[in-house]
VOBA-1610 file (N, C-alpha, C; in pm, whole numbers, padded with zeros to 5 digits, always signed):
BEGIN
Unk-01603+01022-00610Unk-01559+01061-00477Unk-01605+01203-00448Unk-01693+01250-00312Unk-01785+01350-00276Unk-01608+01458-00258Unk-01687+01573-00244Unk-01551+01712-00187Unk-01487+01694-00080Unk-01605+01664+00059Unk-01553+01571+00180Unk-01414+01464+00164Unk-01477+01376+00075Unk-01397+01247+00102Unk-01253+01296+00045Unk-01280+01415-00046Unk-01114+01443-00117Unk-01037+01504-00016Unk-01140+01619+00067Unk-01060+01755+00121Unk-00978+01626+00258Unk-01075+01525+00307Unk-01049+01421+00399Unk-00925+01322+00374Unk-00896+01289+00258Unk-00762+01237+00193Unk-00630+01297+00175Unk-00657+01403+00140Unk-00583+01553+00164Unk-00502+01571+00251Unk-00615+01587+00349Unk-00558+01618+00507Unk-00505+01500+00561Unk-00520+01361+00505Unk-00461+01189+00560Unk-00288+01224+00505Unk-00292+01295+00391Unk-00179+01285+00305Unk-00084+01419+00383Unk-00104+01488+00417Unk-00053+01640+00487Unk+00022+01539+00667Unk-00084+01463+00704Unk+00010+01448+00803Unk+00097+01296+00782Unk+00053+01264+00658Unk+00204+01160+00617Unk+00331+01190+00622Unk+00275+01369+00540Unk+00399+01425+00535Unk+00465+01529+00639Unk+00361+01522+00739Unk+00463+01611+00820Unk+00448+01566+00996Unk+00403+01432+00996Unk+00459+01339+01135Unk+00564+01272+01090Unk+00596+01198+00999Unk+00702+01096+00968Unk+00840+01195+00972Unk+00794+01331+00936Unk+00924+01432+00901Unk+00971+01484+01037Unk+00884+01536+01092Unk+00892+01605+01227Unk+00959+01511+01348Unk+00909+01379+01347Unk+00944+01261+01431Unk+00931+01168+01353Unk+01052+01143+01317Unk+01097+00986+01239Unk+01074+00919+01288Unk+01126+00889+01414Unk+01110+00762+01520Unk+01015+00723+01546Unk+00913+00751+01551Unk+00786+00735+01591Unk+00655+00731+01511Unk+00711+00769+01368Unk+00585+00768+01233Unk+00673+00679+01132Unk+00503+00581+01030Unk+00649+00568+00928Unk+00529+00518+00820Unk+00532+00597+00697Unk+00431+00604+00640Unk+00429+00450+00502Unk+00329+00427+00491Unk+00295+00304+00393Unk+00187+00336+00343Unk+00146+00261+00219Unk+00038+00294+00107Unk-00057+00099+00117Unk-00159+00123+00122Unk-00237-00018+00056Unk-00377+00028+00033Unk-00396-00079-00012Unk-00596-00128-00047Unk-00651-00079+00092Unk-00665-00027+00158Unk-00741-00015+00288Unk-00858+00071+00321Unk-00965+00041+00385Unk-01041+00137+00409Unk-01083+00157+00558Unk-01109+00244+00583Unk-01119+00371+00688Unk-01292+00425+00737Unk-01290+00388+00881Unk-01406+00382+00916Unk-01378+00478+01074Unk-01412+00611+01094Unk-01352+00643+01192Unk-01229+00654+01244Unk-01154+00664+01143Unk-00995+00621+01150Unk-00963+00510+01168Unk-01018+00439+01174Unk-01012+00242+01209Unk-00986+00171+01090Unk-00942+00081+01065Unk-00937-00014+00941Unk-01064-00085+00965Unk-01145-00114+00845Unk-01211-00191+00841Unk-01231-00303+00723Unk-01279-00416+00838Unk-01218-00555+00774Unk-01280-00603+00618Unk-01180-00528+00528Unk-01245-00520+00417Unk-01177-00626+00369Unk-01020-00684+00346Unk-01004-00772+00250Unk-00868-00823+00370Unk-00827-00930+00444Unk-00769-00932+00536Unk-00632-00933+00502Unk-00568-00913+00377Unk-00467-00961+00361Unk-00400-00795+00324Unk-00500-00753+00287Unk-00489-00593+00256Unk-00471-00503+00407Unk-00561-00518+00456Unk-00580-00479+00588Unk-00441-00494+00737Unk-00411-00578+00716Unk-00288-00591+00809Unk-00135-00576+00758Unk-00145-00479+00691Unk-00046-00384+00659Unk+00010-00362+00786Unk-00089-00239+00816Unk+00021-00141+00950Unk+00042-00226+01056Unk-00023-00325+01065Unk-00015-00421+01185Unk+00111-00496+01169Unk+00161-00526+01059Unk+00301-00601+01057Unk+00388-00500+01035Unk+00389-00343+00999Unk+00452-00274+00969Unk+00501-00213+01128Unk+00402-00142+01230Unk+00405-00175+01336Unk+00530-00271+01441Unk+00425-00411+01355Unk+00538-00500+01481Unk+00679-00449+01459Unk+00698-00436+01324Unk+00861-00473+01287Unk+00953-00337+01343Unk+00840-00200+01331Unk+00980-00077+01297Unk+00923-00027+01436Unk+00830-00119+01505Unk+00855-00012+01628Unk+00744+00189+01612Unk+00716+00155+01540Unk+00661+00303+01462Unk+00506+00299+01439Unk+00441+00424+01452Unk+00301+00471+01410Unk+00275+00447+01294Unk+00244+00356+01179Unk+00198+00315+01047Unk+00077+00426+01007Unk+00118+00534+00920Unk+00032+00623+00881Unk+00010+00569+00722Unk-00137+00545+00659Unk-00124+00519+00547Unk-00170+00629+00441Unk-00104+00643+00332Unk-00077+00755+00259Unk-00179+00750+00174Unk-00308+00836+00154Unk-00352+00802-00017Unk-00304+00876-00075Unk-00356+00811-00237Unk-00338+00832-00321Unk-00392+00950-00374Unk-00370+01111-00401Unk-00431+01240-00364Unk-00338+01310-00416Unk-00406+01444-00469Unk-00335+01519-00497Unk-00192+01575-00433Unk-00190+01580-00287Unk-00120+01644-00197Unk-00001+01511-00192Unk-00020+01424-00178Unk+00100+01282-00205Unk+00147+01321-00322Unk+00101+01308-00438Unk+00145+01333-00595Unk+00262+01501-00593Unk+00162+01579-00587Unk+00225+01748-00532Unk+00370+01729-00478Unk+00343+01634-00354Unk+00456+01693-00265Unk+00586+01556-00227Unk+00541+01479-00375Unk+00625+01312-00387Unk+00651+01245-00257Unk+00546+01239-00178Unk+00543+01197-00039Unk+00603+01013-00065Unk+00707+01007+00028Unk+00749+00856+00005Unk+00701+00810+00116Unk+00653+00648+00038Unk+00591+00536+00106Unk+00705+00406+00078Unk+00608+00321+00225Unk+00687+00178+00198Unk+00566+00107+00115Unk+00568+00028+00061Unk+00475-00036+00017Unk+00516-00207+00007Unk+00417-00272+00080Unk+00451-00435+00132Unk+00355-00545+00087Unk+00240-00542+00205Unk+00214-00683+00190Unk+00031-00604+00027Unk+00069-00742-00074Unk-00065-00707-00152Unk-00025-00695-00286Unk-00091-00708-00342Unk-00102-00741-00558Unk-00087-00579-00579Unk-00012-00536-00596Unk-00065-00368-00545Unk+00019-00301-00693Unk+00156-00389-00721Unk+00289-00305-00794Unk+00219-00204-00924Unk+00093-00236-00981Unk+00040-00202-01071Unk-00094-00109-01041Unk-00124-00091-00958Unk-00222-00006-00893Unk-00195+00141-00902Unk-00056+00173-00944Unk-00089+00375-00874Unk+00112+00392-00907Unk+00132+00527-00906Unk+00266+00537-00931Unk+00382+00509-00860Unk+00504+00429-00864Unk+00549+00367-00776Unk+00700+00478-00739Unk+00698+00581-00834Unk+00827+00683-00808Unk+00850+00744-00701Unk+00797+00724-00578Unk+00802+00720-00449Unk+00815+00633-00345Unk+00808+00546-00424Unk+00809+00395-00332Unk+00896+00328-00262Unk+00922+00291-00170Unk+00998+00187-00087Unk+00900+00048-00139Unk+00968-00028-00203Unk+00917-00206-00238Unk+00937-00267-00105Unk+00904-00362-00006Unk+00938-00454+00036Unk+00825-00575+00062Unk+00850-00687-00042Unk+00732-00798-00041Unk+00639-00799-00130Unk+00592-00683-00156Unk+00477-00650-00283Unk+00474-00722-00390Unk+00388-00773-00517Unk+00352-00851-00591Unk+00297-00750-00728Unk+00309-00821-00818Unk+00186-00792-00930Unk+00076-00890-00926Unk-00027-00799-00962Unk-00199-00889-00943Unk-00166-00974-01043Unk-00134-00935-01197Unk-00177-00993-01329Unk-00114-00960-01433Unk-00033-01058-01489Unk+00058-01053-01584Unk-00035-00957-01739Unk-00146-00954-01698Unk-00210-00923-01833Unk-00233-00750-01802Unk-00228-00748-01684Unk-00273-00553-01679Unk-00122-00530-01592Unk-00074-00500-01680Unk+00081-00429-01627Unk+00120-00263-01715Unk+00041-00187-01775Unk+00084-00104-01846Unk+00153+00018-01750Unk+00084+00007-01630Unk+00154+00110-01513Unk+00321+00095-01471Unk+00376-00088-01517Unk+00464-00108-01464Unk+00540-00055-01642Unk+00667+00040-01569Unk+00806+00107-01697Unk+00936+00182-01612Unk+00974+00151-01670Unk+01098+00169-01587Unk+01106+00334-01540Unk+01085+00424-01622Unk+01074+00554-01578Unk+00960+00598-01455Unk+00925+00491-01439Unk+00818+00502-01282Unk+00854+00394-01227Unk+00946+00351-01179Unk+01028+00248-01125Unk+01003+00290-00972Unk+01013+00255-00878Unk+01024+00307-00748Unk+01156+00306-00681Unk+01171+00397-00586Unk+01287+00429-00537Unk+01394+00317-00522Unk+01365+00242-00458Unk+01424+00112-00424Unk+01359-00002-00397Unk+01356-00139-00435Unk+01324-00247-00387Unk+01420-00356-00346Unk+01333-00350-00218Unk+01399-00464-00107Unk+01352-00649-00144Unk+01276-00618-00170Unk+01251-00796-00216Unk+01063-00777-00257Unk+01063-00898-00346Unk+00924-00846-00410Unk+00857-01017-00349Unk+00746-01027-00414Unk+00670-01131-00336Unk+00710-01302-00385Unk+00748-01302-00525Unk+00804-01411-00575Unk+00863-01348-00691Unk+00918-01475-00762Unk+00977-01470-00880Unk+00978-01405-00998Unk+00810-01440-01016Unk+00773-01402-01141Unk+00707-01273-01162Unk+00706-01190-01033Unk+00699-01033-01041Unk+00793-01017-01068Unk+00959-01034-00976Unk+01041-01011-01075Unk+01092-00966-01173Unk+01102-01155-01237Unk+01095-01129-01360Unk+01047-01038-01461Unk+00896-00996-01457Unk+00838-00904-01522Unk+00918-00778-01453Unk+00950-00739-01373Unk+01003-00615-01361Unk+01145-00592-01407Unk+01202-00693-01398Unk+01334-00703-01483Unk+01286-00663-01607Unk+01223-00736-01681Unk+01196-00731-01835Unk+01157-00580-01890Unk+01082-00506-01776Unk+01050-00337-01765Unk+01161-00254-01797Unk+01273-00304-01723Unk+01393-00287-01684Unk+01417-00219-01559Unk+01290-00246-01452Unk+01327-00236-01337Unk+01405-00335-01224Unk+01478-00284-01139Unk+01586-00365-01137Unk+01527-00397-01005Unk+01547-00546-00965Unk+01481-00595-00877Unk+01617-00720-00783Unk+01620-00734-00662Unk+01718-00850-00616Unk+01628-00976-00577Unk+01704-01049-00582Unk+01652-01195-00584Unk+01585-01232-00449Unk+01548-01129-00384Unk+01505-01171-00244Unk+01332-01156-00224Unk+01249-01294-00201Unk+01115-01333-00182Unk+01061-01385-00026Unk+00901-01317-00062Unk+00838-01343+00013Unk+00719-01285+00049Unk+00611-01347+00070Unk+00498-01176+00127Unk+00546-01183+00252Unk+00541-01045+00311Unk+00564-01031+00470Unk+00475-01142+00520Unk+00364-01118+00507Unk+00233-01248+00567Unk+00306-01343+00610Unk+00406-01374+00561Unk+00507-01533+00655Unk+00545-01529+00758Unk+00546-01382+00765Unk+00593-01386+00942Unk+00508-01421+01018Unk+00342-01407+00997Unk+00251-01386+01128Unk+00303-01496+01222Unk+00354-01603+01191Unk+00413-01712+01264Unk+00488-01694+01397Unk+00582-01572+01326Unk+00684-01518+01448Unk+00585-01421+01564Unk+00495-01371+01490Unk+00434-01267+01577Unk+00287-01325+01657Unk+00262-01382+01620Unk+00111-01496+01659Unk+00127-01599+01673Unk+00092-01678+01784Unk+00082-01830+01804Unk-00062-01826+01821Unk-00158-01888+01741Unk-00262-01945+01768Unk-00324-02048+01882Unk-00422-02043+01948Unk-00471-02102+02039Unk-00573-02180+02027Unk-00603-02147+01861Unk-00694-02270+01873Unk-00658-02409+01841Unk-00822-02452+01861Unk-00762-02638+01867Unk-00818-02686+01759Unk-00810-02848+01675Unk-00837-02840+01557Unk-01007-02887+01582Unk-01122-02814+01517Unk-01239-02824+01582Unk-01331-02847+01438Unk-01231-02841+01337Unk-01325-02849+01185Unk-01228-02915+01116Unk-01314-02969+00986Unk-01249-03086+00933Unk-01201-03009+00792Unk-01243-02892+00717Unk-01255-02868+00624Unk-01297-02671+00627Unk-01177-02598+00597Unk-01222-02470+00602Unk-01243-02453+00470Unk-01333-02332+00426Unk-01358-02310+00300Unk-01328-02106+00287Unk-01239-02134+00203Unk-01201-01947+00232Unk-01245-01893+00141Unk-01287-01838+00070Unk-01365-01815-00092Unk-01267-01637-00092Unk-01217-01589-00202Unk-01182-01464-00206Unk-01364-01409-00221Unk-01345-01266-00193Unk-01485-01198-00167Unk-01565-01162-00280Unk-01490-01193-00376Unk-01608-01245-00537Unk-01658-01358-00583Unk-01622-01435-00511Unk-01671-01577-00510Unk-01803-01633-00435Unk-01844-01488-00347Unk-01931-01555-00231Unk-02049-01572-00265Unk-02101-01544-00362Unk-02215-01585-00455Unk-02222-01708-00548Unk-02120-01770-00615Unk-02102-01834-00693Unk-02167-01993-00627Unk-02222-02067-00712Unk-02312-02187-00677Unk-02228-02326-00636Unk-02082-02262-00694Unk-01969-02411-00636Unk-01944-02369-00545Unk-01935-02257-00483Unk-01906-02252-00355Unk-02032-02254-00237Unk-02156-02228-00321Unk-02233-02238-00229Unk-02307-02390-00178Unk-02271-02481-00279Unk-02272-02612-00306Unk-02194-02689-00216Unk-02021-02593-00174Unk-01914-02678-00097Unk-01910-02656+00037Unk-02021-02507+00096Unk-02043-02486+00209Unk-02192-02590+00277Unk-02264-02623+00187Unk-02383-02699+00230Unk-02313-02814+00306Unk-02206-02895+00306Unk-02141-02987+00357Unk-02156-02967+00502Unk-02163-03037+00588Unk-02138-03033+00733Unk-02046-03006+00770Unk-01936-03090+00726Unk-01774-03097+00720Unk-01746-02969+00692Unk-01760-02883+00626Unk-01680-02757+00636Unk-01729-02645+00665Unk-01662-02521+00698Unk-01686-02420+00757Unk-01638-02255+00649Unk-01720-02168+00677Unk-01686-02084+00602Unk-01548-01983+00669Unk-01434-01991+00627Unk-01369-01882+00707Unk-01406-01742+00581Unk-01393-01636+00678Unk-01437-01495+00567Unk-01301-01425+00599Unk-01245-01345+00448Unk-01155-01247+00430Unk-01180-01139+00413Unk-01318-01104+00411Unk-01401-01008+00457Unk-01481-00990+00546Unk-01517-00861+00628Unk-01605-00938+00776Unk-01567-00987+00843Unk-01400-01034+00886Unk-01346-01140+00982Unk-01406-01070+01087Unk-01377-00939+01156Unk-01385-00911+01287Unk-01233-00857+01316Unk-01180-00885+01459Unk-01026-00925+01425Unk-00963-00988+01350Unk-00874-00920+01302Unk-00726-01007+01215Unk-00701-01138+01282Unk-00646-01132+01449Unk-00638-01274+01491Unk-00756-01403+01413Unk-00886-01366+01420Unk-00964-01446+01430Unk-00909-01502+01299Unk-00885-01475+01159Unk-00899-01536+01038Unk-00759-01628+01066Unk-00653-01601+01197Unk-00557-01688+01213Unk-00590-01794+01257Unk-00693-01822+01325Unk-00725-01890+01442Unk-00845-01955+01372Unk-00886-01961+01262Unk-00983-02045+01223Unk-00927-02122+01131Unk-00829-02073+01048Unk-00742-02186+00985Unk-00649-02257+01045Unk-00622-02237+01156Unk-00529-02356+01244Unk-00663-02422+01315Unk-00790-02374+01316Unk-00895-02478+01374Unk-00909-02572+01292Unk-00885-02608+01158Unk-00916-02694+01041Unk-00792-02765+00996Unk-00863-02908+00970Unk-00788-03017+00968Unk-00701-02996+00826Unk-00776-02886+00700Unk-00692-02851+00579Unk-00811-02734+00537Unk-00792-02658+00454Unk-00841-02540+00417Unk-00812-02555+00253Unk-00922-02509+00179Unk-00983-02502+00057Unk-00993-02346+00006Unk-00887-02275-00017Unk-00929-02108-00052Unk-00871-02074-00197Unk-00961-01976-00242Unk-00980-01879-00364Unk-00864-01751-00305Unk-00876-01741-00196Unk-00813-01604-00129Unk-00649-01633-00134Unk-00599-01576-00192Unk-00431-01528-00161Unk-00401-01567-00044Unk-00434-01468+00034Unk-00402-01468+00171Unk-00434-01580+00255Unk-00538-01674+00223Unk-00567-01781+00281Unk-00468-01870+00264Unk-00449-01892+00115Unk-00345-01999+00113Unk-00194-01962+00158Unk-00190-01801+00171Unk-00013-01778+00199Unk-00015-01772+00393Unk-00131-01759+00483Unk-00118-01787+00575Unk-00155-01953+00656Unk-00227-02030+00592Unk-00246-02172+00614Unk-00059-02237+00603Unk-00035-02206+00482Unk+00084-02263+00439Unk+00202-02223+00526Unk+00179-02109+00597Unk+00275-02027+00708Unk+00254-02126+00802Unk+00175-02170+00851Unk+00129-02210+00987Unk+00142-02355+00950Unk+00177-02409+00810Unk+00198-02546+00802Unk+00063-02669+00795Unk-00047-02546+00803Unk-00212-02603+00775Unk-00205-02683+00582Unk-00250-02793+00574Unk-00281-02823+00440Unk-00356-02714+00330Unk-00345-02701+00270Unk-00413-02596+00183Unk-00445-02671-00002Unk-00552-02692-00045Unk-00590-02635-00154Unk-00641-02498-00211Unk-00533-02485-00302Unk-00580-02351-00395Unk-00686-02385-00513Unk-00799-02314-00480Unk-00904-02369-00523Unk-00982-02242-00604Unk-01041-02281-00754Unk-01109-02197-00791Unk-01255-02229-00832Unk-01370-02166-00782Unk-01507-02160-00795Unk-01519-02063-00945Unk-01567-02122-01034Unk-01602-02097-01197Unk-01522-02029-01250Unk-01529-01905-01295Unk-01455-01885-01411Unk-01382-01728-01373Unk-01259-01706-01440Unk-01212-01563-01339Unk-01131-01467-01490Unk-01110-01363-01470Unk-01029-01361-01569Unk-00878-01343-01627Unk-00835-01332-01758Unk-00670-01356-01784Unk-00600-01287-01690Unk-00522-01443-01639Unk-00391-01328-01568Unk-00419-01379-01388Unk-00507-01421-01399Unk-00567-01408-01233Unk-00473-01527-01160Unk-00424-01629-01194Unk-00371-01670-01156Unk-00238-01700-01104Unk-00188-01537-01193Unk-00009-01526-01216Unk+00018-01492-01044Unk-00094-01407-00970Unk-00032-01403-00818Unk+00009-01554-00734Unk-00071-01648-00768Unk-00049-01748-00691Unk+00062-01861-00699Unk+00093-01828-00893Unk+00209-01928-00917Unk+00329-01804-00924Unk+00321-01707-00850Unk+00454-01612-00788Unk+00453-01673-00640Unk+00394-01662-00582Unk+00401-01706-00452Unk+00447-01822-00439Unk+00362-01943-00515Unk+00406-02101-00497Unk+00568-02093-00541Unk+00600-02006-00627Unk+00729-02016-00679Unk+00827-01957-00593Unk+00790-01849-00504Unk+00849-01828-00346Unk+00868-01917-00259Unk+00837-01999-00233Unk+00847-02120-00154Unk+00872-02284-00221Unk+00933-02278-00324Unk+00961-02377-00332Unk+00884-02449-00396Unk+00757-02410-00447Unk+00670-02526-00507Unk+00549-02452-00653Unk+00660-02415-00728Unk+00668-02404-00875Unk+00536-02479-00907Unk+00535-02603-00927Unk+00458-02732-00963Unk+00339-02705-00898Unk+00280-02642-00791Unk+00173-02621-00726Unk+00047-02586-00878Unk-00052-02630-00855Unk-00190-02577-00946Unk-00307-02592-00850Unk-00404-02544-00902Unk-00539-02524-00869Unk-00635-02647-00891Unk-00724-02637-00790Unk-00853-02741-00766Unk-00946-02696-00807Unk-00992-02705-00954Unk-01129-02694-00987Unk-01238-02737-00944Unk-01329-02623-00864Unk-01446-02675-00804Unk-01600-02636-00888Unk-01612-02784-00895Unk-01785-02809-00962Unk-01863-02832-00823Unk-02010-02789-00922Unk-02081-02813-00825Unk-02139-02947-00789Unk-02053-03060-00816Unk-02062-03180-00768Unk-01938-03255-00726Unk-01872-03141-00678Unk-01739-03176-00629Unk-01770-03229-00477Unk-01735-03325-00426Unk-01756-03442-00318Unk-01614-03343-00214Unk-01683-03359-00102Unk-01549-03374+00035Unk-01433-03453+00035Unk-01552-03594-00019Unk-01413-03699-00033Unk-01286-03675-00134Unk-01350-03571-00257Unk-01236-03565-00362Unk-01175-03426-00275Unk-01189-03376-00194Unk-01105-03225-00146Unk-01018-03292-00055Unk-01078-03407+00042Unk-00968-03519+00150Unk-00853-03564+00037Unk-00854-03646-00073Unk-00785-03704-00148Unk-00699-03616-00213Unk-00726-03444-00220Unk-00617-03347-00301Unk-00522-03316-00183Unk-00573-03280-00072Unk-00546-03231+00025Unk-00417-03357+00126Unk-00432-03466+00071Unk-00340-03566+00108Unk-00192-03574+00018Unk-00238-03483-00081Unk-00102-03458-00187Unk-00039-03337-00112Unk-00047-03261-00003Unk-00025-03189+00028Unk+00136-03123+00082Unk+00238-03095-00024Unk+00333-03100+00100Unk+00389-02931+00133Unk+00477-02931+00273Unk+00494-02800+00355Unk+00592-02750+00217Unk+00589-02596+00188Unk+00660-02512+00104Unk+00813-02513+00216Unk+00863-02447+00146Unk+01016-02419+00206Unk+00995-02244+00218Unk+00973-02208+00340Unk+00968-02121+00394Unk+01095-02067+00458Unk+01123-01973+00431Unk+01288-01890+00499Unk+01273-01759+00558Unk+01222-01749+00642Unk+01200-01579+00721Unk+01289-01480+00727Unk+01466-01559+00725Unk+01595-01461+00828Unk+01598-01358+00657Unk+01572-01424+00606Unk+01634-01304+00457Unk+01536-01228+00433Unk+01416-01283+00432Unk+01298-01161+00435Unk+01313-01045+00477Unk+01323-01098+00656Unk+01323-01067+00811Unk+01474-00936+00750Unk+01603-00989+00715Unk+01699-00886+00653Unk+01687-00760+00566Unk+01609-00768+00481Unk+01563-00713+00378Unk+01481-00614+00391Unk+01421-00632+00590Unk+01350-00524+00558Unk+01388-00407+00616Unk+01363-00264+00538Unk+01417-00157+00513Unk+01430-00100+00642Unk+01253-00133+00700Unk+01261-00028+00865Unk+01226-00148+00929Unk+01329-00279+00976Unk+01348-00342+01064Unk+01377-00255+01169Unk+01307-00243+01280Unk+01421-00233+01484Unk+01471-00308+01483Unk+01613-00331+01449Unk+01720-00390+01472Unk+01761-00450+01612Unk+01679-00360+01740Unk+01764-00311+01855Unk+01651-00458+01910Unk+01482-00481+01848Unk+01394-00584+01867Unk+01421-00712+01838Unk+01488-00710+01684Unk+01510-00797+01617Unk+01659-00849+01601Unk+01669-00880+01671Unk+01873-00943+01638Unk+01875-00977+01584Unk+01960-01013+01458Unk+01994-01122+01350Unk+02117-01170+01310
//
């Protein structure tokens, strides 16, 4: 990282800490994966990216995001931290939890109880949790990624215009089973990178008759919207990679959920025939929707 890009993080982190302080009401600072193009988010990983946008809807407030920088560290600048695999990424002794996840049961050495974060409101499923219990960070039984809401906040307009979406997470987009499952007529590439607008990656999985994704976020917003979904993996990934998805399935009700191994002679007809095993998770918003820390109450009745 150049002197620019630090002295530039610096100064991101200086007015975390002194808009949110000066005017509460109107700032309210959060941490993610995001990157910054002119001050703009850019559509780097979509599930990462619409942070401030749901943070936003809910508190009514300017979503300033905090890096990770000397001047945050210095001056223990507190964040909320929500939607994303993130719990193991960076120090959490400042943290507001609400929704957040662990990537991978196998790289957890960041997670100990003496860097515990301030408080957590509800984590993404179970089996983060669990592991944070076992830390001996103390965690309440309340699940979900925020991502469940987009439902409440977006109604889609499109119509169903494809038979077969294919969502690949953004390391996959090279790989020969996936480039094998896009040659099909029948399906379409949706991207979690490059979408454009956030709407759009909503609006192409309610265009499809069921959706086939590698991406997190694909399968936790298809399944929001009640779209069929296979969780699907193109070759080979490594230990641990899978612990985000059976936290999530275990958020909703469907423990038993596994993955569709895709070869490169995997047929449409065998993705129609998984995709018919398909059933809706048990989705619950009002306790989420409770849980969270900087709800507008005055927006949101409950």
């Amino acid at each position: 990282m150049g002197l620019i890009s630090k002295i530039a993080r610096n100064l991101r982190a200086i007015k975390c800490l002194v808009l949110p302080t000066l005017f509460p009401s109107r700032y309210i600072t959060y941490r993610a994966c995001i990157h910054f193009q002119s001050g703009e988010v850019v559509d780097n990983n979509w599930g990462d990216d619409v942070n401030p946008l749901i943070i936003e809807w809910l508190s009514g407030r300017k979503a300033l995001c905090l890096p990770n920088c000397v001047v945050s560290r210095a001056f223990h600048i507190r964040f909320f931290q929500v939607i994303g695999s993130t719990l193991s990424f960076w120090s959490l002794k400042d943290a507001y939890v609400w929704g957040s996840g662990i990537l991978n049961d196998q790289m957890t050495e960041r997670i100990k109880a003496e860097d515990a974060p301030r408080r957590i409101y509800s984590v993404r499923g179970p089996l983060t949790r669990d592991l944070l219990m076992a830390r001996g960070i103390d965690c309440p039984e309340v699940y979900g990624d925020p991502a469940l809401l987009f439902p409440l906040m977006y109604t889609p307009s499109s119509r169903k215009s494809h038979k077969i979406g294919v969502i690949p997470h953004y390391k996959d987009l090279e790989k020969p089973e996936l480039l094998h499952l896009l040659a099909d007529e029948e399906t379409t590439l949706i991207k979690v990178r490059g979408y454009g607008a956030w709407k759009n990656f909503i609006e192409e999985i309610n265009s499809c008759d069921f959706v086939v994704s590698s991406s997190l976020h694909g399968v936790i917003i298809a399944e929001a919207y009640g779209v069929p979904c296979i969780w699907a993996k193109f070759g080979s990934y490594v230990d641990g990679w899978d612990f985000k998805y059976y936290d999530f399935f275990a958020s909703i009700g469907k423990a038993d959920s596994t993955y569709m191994k895709i070869f490169e002679d995997t047929t449409v007809s065998e993705l129609k025939l998984a995709s018919s095993r398909w059933r809706a998770g048990k989705i619950e918003t009002d306790q989420l929707l409770r849980s969270c820390p900087f709800l507008d109450e005055s927006r949101f009745p409950l």
